[in-house]
N, C-alpha and C positions, 0 to 999 in steps of 0.2 A: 955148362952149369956153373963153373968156377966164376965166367963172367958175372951171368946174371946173378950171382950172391955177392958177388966184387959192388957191383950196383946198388944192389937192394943195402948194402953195407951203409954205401956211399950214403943215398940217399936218406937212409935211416940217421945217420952218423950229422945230416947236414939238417933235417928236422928237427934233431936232440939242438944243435946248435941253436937254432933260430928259436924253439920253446926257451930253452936256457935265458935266449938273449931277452925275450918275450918276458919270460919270469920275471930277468932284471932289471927291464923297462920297469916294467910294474912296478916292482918293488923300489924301485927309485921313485918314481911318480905318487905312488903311493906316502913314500916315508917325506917328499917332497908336499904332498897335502897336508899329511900329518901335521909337519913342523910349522907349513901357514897355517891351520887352523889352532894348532896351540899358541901360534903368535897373536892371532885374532883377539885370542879366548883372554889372553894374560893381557891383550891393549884394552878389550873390554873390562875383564876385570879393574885393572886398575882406572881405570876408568869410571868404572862404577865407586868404588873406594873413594875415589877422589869428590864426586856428587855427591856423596854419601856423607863424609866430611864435609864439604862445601854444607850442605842441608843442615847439620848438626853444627855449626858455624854459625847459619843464618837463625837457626830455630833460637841457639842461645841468645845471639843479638837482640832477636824478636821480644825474649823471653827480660831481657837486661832494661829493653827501653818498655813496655808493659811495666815493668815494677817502679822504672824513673818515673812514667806519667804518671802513674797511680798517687806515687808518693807528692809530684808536683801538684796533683788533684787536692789529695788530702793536707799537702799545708797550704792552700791557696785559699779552700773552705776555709781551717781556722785562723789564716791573715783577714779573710772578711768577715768572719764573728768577731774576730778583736776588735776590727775599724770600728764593727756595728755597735759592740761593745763601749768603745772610747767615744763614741760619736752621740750615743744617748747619754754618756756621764759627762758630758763636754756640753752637752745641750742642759741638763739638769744646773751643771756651776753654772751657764753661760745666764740663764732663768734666774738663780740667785745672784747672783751676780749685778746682775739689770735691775732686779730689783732694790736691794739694798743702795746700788750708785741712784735710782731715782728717789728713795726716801731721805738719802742725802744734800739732793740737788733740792729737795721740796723742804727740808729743813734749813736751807743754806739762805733761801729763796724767803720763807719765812725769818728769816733773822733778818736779809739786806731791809722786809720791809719794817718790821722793827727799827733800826736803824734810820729807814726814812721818815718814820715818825718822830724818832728821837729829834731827829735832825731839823724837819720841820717845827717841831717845837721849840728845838734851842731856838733857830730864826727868828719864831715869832716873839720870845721871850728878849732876844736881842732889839728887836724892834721897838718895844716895847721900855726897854731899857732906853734906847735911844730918846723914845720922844719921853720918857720920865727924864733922862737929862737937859732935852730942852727944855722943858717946863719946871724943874727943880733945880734950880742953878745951887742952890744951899747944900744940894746931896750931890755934887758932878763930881767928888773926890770917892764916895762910896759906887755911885754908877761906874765910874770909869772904872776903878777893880771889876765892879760887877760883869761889865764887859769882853774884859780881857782875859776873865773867866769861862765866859761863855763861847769868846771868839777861841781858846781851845779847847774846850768841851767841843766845839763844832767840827775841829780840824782832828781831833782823834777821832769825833762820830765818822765823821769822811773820809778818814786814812782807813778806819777798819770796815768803812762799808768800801769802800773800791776795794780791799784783798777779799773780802767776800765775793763781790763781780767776780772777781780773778778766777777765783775757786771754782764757783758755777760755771764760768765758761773752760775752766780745765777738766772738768767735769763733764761734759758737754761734748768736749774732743773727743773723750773717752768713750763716751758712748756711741757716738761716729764710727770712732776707730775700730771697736769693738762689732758694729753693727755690718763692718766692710768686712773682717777677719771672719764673720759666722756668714758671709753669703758665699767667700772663699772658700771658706770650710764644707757647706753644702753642695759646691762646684765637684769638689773632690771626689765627696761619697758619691754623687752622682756618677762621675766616671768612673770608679770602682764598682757601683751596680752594674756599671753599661758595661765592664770588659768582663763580669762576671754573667756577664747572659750571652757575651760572644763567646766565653769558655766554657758553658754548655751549649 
């Protein structure tokens, strides 16, 4: 009997053992999961933090360039009401403008032919003077002032009709130059329309 409870002792004694050891498996194995799933959890977590930031990062970016275009939109609108603005008040001077240089040129134009009249006439009066010196040799001392009268009467009519010419054709330029300047000027608004219908 002493044996067989010697045994069942043994046996009992080496069960307790092996459960004990069993337990501590476990509970290593266990506290062993634990600690990777809590590491999981904390690499996820922060992990998520980090996206999360990252999104709230990009959101603002998003949020930063939305207000830059917006703002780029709305002065680019009133950069091209001004243009349109200065382009029809630039067209209204450019109209007076043309105007007033052509009633210039047509009064510049009616003077030179005044002037040719003058001129013509001094000519003929000259001529005229001439063959009365041929034919009145008695009056050659009153013709010949009378001439020398007229031959600068002629030469001021001729000095102040050539600066007239001058004028008219500097006038002329003008409107040339002026004529190139507003086809240039129309180049421009043009491509201002055009990048304005590529930026809608």
């Amino acid at each position: 009997v002493y044996e067989h409870r010697s045994r069942l002792e043994k046996s009992l004694q080496k069960e307790k053992n092996e459960h004990k050891k069993s337990k501590e498996d476990l509970q290593t194995s266990f506290a062993k999961e634990k600690q990777e799933s809590q590491n999981r959890f904390n690499s996820l977590n922060t992990q998520h933090k980090m996206l999360k930031s990252e999104h709230e990062d990009v959101q603002n970016e998003l949020s930063a360039w939305q207000h830059k275009h917006a703002k780029l939109d709305e002065d680019f609108k009133q950069l091209q009401s001004d243009r349109e603005l200065e382009f029809k008040q630039l067209k209204e001077d450019k109209v007076q403008y043309m105007s007033n240089l052509q009633a210039q040129i047509d009064s510049l134009q009616d003077e030179a032919s005044r002037l040719r009249a003058i001129h013509t006439g001094l000519t003929d009066q000259l001529r005229e003077s001439q063959l009365i010196a041929n034919d009145s040799l008695n009056n050659n001392q009153m013709l010949s002032k009378l001439k020398e009268d007229l031959v600068i009467n002629l030469k001021d009519v001729e000095d102040e009709r050539q600066t007239l010419l001058d004028r008219i054709r500097e006038l002329e330029r003008q409107v040339s130059t002026n004529k190139e300047q507003d086809a240039l000027f129309q180049n421009q608004m043009a491509e201002l329309h055009d990048t304005a219908a590529q930026h809608k």
